[in-house]
C-alpha positions in Angstrom: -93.4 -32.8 -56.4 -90.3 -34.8 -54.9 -87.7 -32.3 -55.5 -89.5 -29.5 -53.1 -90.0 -32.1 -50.4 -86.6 -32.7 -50.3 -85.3 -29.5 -49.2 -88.1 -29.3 -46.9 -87.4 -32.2 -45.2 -83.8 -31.1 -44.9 -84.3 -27.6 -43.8 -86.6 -29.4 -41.2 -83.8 -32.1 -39.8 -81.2 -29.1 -39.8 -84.0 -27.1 -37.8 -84.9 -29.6 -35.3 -80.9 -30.7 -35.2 -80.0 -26.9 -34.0 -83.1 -26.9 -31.7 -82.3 -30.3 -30.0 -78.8 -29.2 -29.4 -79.8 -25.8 -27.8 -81.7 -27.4 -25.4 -79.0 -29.7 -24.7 -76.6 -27.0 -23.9 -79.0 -25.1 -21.6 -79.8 -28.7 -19.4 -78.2 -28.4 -15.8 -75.4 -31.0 -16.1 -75.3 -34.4 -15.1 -74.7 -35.6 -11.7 -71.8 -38.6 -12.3 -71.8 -39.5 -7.9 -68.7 -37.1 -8.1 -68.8 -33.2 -7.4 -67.6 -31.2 -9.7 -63.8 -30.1 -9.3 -63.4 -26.2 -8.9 -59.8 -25.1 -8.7 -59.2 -23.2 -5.2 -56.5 -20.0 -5.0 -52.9 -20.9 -4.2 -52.5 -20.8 -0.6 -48.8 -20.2 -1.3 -46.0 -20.8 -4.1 -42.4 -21.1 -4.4 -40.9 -18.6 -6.8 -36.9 -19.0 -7.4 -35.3 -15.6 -8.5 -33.4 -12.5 -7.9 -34.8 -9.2 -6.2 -34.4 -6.5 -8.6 -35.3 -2.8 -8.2 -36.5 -0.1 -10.6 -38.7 2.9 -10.2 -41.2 2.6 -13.1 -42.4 -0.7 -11.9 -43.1 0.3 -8.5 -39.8 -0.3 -6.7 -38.7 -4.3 -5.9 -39.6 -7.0 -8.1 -38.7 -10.7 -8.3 -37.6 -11.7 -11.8 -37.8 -15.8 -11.9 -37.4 -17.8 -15.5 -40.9 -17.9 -16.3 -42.3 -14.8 -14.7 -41.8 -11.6 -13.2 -43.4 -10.5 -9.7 -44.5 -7.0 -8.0 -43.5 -7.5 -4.1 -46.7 -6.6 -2.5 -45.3 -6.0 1.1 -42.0 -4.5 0.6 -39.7 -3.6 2.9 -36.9 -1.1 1.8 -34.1 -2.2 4.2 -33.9 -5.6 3.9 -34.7 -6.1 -0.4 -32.4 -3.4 -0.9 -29.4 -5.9 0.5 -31.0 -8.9 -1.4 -31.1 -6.2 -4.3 -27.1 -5.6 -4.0 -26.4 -9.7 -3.3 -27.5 -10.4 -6.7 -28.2 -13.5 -5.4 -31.0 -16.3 -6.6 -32.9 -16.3 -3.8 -35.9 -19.0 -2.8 -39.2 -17.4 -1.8 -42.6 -18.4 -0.2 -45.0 -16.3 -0.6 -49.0 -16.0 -1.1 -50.1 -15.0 -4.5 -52.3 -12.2 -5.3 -52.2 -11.6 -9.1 -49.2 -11.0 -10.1 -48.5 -9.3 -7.1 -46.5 -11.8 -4.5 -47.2 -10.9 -0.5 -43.5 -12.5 0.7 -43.8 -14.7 3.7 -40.1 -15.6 4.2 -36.9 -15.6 2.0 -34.6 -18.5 2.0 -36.3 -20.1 4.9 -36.2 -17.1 7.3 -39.1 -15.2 7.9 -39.7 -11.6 6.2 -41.5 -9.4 8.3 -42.7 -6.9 5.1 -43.5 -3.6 5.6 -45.0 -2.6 9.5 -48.7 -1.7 9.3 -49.7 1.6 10.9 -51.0 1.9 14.0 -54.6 2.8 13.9 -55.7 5.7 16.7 
């Protein structure tokens, strides 16, 4: 008579075990006085590379060390000098994925590419 209430009384503590911790994963959590941090967007980041240029990826790209970067607003004329320089270049600009919208380049401004006048 012992050795059945054994494994009942186990398969019982395992069930109510798996049950208890259900719940306690479904709960709402805890309010600790502090609010809960949530990471905002990057309002801007500074990439160091070179401009590079090729076709099949859409035309200028920055290559950096750790990444590389679709330009978002590019402007033909003035990335295709930067392109020729060969130089490392430092950008600002606002991050969209791994596309990058260029706000200046070395500290001067970069206008991008004009927007069209709407009729």
């Amino acid at each position: 008579m012992q050795d059945k209430k054994l494994p009942a009384i186990l398969v019982a503590g395992a069930l109510s075990l798996a049950l208890a911790t259900g719940v306690a994963a479904q709960a709402p959590p805890k309010a600790s006085g502090s609010k809960a941090k949530v990471r905002q967007p990057l309002k801007q980041i500074n990439v160091k590379g070179k401009v590079n240029y090729l076709p099949v990826m859409g035309g200028y790209y920055i290559r950096s060390k750790p990444e590389v970067y679709k330009i978002a607003n590019q402007d033909p004329t003035i990335l295709a000098d930067l392109f020729k320089s060969g130089k490392t270049l430092t950008i600002v600009a606002k991050p969209h994925g791994d596309l990058l919208e260029i706000i200046s380049i070395d500290g001067k401004p970069y206008p991008g590419v004009k927007k069209p006048k709407s009729p």
